[in-house]
Every structure is written in C-alpha cells, then in structure tokens.
C-alpha positions in Angstrom: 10.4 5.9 24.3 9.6 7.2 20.7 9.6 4.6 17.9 12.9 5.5 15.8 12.0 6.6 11.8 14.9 5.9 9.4 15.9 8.7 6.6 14.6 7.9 3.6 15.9 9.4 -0.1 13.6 9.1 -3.1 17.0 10.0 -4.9 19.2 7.4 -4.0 16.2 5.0 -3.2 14.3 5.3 -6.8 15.8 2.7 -8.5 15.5 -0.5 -5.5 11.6 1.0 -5.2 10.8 1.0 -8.7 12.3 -2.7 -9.0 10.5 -4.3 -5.7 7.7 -2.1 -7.0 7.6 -4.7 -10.0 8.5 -7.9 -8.2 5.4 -6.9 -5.7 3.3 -6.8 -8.8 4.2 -10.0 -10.0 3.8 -11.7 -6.1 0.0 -9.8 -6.4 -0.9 -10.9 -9.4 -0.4 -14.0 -8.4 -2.6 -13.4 -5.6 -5.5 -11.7 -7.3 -5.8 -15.5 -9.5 -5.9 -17.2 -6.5 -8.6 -15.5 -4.5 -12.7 -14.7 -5.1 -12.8 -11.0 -5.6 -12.8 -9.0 -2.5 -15.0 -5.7 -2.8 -12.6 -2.2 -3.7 -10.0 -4.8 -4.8 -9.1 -5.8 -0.9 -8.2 -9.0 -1.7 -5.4 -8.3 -4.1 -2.9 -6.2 -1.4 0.3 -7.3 0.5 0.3 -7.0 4.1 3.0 -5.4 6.1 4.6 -8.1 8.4 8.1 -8.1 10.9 10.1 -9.2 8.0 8.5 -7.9 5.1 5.5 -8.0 2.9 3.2 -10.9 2.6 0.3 -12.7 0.4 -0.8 -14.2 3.8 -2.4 -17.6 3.3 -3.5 -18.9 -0.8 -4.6 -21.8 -1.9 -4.2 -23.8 -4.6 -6.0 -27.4 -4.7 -5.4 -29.0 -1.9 -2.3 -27.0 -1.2 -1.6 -24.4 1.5 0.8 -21.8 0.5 2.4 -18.1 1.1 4.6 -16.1 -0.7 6.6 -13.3 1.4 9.4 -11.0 0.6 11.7 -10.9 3.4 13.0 -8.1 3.7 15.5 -8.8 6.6 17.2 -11.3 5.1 16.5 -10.2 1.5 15.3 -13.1 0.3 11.4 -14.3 -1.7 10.4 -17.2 0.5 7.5 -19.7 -0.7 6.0 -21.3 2.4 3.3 -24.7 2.3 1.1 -26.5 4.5 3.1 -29.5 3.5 6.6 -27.9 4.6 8.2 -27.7 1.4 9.6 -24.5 0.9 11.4 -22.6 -1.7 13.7 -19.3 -1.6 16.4 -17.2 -3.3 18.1 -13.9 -3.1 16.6 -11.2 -4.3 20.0 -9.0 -4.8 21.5 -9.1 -8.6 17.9 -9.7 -10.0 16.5 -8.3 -13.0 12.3 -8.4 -13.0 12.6 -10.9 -16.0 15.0 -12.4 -13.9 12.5 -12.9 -10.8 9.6 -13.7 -12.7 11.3 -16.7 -14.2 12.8 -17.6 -10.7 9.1 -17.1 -8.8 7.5 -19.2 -11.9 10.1 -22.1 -11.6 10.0 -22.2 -7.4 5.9 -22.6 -7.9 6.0 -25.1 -10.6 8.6 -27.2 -8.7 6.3 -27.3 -5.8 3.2 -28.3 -8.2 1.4 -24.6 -8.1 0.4 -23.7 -11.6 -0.6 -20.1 -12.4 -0.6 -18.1 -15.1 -0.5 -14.1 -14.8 -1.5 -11.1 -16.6 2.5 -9.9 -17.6 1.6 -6.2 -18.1 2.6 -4.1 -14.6 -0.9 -2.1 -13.6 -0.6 1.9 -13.4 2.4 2.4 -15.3 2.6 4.4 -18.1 5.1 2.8 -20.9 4.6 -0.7 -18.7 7.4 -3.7 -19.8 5.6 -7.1 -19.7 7.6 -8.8 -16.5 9.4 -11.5 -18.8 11.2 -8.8 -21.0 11.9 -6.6 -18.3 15.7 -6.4 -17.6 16.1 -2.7 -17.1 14.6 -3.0 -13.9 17.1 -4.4 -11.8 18.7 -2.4 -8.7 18.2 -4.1 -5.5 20.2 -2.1 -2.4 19.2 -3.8 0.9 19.9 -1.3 3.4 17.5 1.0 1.2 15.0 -1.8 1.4 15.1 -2.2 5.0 14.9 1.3 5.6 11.3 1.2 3.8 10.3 -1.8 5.7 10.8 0.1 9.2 9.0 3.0 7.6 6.4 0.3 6.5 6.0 -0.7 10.2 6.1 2.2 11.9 3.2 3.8 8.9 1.3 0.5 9.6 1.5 1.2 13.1 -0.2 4.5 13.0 -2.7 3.7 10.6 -4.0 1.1 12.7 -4.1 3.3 15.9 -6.2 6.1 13.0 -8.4 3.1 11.7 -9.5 1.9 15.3 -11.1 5.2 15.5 -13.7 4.4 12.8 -16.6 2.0 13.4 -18.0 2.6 9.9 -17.2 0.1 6.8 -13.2 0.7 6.7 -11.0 -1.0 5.0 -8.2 -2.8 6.6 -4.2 -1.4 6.5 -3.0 -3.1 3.5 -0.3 -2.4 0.8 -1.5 -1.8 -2.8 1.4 -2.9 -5.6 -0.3 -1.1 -8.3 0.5 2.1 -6.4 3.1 1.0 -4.3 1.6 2.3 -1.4 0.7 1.7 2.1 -3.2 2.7 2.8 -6.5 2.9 4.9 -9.9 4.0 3.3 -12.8 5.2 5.5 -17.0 5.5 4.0 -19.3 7.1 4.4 -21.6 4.6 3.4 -23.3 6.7 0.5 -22.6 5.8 -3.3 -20.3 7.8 -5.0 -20.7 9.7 -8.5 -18.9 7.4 -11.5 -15.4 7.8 -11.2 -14.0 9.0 -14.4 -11.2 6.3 -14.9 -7.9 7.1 -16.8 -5.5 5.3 -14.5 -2.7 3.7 -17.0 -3.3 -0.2 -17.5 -5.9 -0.4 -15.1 -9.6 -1.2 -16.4 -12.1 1.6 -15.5 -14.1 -0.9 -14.4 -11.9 -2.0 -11.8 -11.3 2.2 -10.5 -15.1 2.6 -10.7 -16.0 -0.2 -8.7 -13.0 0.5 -6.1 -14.7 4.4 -5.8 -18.2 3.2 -6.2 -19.3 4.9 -2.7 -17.9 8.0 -0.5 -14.3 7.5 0.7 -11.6 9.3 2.5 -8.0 7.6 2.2 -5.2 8.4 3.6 -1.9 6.1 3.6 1.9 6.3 3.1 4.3 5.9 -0.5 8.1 6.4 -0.6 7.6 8.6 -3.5 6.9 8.6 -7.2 7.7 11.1 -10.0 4.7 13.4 -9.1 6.2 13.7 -5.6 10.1 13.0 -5.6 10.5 12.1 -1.4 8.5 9.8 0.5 5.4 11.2 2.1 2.1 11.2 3.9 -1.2 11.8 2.4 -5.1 11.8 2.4 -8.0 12.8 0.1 -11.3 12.4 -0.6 -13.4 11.2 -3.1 -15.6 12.5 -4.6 -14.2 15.8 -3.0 -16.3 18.5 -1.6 -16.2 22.2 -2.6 -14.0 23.9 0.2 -11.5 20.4 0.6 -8.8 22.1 -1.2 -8.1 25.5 1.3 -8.9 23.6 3.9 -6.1 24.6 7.3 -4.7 21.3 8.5 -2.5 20.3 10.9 0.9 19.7 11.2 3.1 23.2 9.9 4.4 21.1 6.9 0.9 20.1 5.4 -0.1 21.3 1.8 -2.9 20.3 -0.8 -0.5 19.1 -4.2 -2.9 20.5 -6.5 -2.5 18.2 -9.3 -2.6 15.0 -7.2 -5.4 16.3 -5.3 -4.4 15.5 -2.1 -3.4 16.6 1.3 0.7 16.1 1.7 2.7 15.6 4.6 6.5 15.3 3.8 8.0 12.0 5.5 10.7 14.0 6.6 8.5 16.5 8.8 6.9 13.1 10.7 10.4 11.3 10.9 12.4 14.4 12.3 9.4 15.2 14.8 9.9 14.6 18.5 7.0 12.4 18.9 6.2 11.0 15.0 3.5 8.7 16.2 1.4 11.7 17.2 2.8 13.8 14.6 1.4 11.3 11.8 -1.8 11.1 13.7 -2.5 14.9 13.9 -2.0 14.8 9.9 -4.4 11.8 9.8 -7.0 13.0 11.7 -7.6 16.8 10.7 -7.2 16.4 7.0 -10.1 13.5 7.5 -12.2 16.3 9.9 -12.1 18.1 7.1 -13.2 15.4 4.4 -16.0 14.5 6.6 -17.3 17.7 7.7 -17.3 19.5 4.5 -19.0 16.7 2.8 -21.1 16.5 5.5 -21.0 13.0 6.7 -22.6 11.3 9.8 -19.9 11.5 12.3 -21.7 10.6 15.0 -22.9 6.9 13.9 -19.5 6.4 12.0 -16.9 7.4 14.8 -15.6 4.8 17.5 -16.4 6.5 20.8 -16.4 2.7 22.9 -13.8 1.8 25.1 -13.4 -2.1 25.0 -10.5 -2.8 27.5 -7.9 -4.9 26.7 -8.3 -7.4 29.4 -11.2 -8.7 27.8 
C-alpha cells in the first residue's frame, strides 16, 4: 500500500510558506550560534521529524535544549534536559511577533543568544524584529507540507543509501526553504561565483568548494510557482542541459539550471515512491556520467541485512 501524497498549491499556500519560511530562519540562526561549523554549512539545517521540523539537540552551558516546530499541533516547543519547557501557538503571528515570543521563551529559561536579524537569500530582506507583513499562518496548508516533508524525506533517504561516497545527510535548509541531499565526487570544484542575496560568497564558495550533484524537494518559490522536485550539478558538465531523463514530466528550467520534476506528476503517480526515485536517479546518471565521475568506488553495491 502506496504512501498517500497530499495536493499542494503554491497559490493558496504562498503566504503560510513564506512566513514559516522566516520563523525557520530565525529557529536556524539560532542554531548556527550554537554549534562549531559543520563543513557545506551542515550543521545549520532543520531535520524533518513526525511532527515537524527540528534543531535536534543544542547546547548552551550546562544546558540541554531543542527547539521544534510542531507542526501537528501547530505549536513552537522549547524542550531541556532539565524538563522545563516552553511553547505557544504559532497561528495569528507576525515574524516580529515570533521573534519576540522565541526571544522571551529562551531568556525565561536562562538561554541567551543573540542573532544576525537580516533573513539569508532574500532579496529586499526585513530584519525579523520589524517584520509584521509576514504573518499568514493556515494549518491545514502547513500540515499538508509536513506529509510532503515526510514522504520527500523518505525517498531521499532510500536515493542517499545508494551512495557510499562523502554524502551529505537529508536535511532541511531555511535559507532556501528546501528539503535536500548532496552527493561528491570527491574532486575540488572551480570557485563558485557567488551572488546569492544576503549570503557571504564565502559561505556559497566553501559550501561548492568540491564536485556535487544535489537533488531535493521545495514547495515553490517565485522562479517556480508549484511545489517541485529537482537536481543539478555543480559545476555542470557540457551535455547536462539536453540530457533525456526520466519520468515524462521532467524538464531542465534553464534559468535555475536544474532538472524539474513537478510535485504534482510524483503525487498523482500510482506508485510516487518509485516515481520520485526514477527522477532521482537518472538525472544524477547523468551528472555523474557526463562529468565523468568514479561510479564504481562511489556507488553502494553491499547488501548489509537488516538483522544485523
């Protein structure tokens, strides 16, 4: 029995996305100041769990803590070591309006942190304190991208254990607002040119610094108004572009530079699992053998039972 994929509309959806998009920036940031730096930014994502997105475990002293948006119950929950907790709604919220909330719930539980208040990759970003246009919150449109979150997650995984090169691990990226898995090659990459709104080239070049082929999951953006699929390469071999992939549906978006796959095609399919991983794994054939990498020493071909 088929996992079931809910509808999702960019259209009616926009304005919940880009506020959580914002509140998950302001939950990461927090993050990124409370752990060493991870290589390709790693240790700054959200993970996809049964009720929402998480930080995971942070520390701060000789305090435990976790931050997690639960999306079930539609609530921020702040979790310690010490069983103090704190939590509020996140419905009627403006971004100002959450930052002050998330600031107050840490300070009453003796966690001090202090953020960078400009949102990363936007253009035209509103520092988090005096942003109070930002504030739709709809819950069934948030749970309906936390199932698509899971079921994404769960085919990623199934894609990455197919890899036994340096890969990262399935992780959720707030700057992007995006769901993802990155494969290497092993071999530096060219300098990566940069550019990305609010985000220090530094930061891009070191996250590209060797060969990588990514593929992951967003519920859309301006550049591509529905939620899809999608996968690239960097730095991208001649050829990549009019490559045939697999499934009917697929399509290189030529300013994006990257292989598509409409959500809908995946959700409406009568097996999505294999659907999604038939998009996953031909657009990365390509990648790697037009840029001629060493398949044969990064590919998982060992069977480990699971009775081990």
């Amino acid at each position: 029995m088929t996992r079931e994929w809910p509808e999702l509309s960019y259209s009616e959806a926009k304005d919940t996305y880009e506020t959580l998009h914002m509140w998950t920036q302001i939950v990461g940031k927090i993050k990124l100041r409370k752990l060493p730096w991870i290589n390709h930014s790693w240790h700054v994502t959200l993970g996809v769990s049964p009720t929402g997105l998480t930080t995971y475990g942070l520390t701060h002293e000789d305090k435990n803590f976790q931050i997690d948006f639960d999306l079930v119950q539609h609530k921020l929950k702040i979790i310690t070591d010490s069983r103090l907790t704190r939590m509020f709604d996140l419905q009627g919220l403006s971004v100002a309006q959450f930052y002050e909330n998330v600031l107050r719930a840490l300070n009453e539980l003796n966690i001090a942190v202090e953020i960078n208040l400009l949102p990363n990759e936007i253009p035209n970003a509103i520092p988090f304190n005096k942003d109070k246009i930002h504030k739709t919150y709809h819950p069934k449109h948030a749970t309906a991208l936390h199932k698509a979150l899971l079921n994404s997650q769960n085919v990623l995984t199934q894609f990455r254990s197919e890899f036994s090169g340096k890969c990262s691990p399935v992780h959720f990226f707030w700057g992007s607002f995006d769901l993802t898995v990155s494969r290497f090659s092993g071999r530096e990459a060219p300098m990566h040119p940069g550019g990305i709104p609010n985000l220090p080239d530094r930061v891009v070049r070191e996250a590209y610094s060797h060969e990588v082929s990514s593929c992951g999951f967003w519920p859309g953006n301006d550049a591509v108004p529905f939620a899809a699929f999608y996968s690239y390469i960097y730095p991208e071999p001649q050829g990549f572009k009019n490559a045939v992939v697999l499934p009917e549906g697929s399509y290189y978006h030529q300013e994006l530079g990257e292989f598509i796959l409409p959500y809908k095609v995946v959700q409406k399919a009568a097996d999505p699992h294999l659907k999604l991983l038939e998009f996953l794994r031909s657009t990365y054939d390509a990648a790697a053998n037009l840029a001629q990498w060493d398949r044969g020493s990064l590919e998982n071909r060992t069977f480990i039972p699971s009775s081990l």
